[in-house]
C-alpha positions in Angstrom: 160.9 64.5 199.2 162.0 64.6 195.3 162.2 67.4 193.3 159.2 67.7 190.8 162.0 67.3 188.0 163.5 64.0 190.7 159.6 62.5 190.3 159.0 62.7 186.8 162.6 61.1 185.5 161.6 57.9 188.3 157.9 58.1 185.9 159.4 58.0 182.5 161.3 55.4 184.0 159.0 53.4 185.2 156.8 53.9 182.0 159.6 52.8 180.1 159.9 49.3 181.9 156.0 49.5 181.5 156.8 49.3 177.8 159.6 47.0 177.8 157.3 44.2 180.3 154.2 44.9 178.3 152.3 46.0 181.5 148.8 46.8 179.8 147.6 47.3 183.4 149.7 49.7 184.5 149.3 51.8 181.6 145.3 51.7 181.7 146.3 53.6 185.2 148.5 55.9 184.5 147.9 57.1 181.0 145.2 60.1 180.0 142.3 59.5 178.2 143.3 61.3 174.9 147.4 59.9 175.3 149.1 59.4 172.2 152.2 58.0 171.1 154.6 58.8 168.6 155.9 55.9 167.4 159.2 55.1 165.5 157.9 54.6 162.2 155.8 57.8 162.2 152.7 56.7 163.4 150.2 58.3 166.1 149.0 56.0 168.3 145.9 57.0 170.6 145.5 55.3 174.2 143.7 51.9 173.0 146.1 51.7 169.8 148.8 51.7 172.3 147.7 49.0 174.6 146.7 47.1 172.1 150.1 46.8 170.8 151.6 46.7 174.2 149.5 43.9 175.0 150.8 41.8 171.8 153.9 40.3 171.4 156.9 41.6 173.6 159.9 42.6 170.8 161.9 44.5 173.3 164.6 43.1 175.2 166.1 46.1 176.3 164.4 50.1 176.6 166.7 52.9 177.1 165.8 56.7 177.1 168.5 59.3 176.7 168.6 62.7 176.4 165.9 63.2 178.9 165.0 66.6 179.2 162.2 67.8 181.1 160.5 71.1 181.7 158.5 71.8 184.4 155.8 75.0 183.6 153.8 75.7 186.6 151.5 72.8 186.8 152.5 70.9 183.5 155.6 68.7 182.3 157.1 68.4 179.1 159.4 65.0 179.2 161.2 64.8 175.4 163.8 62.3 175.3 165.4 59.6 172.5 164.6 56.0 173.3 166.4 53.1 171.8 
């Protein structure tokens, strides 16, 4: 059985080829209600802002997160990491 840290690095994972494939579906499962999104330019994107633009045009041939940290406090997890 995985670590808890083990579990969340195979979910960022798998949301980052979420991202990368545009999988709209997937993320109407996995993501919260009130998610947001950072994105590069500055923006906040809430949960529909983000599939919308997840469902649009795919501009991402390649997703890559580095410097993954995550902290596990009692029953919540902080992942920060730099994607490019």
């Amino acid at each position: 059985m995985p670590s808890d840290a083990e579990a969340l690095r195979e979910l960022n994972d798998s949301y980052l080829d979420s991202v990368r494939m545009g999988d709209v579906d997937r993320f109407r499962e996995i993501l919260a209600d009130d998610f947001l999104c950072s994105a590069a330019d500055g923006s906040v994107l809430d949960k529909q802002d983000f599939l919308d633009l997840t469902a649009g045009p795919r501009t991402l041939r390649h997703l890559s997160a580095g410097d993954v940290r995550i902290r596990v406090l009692g029953e919540v997890a902080i992942i920060h990491a730099a994607t490019y």
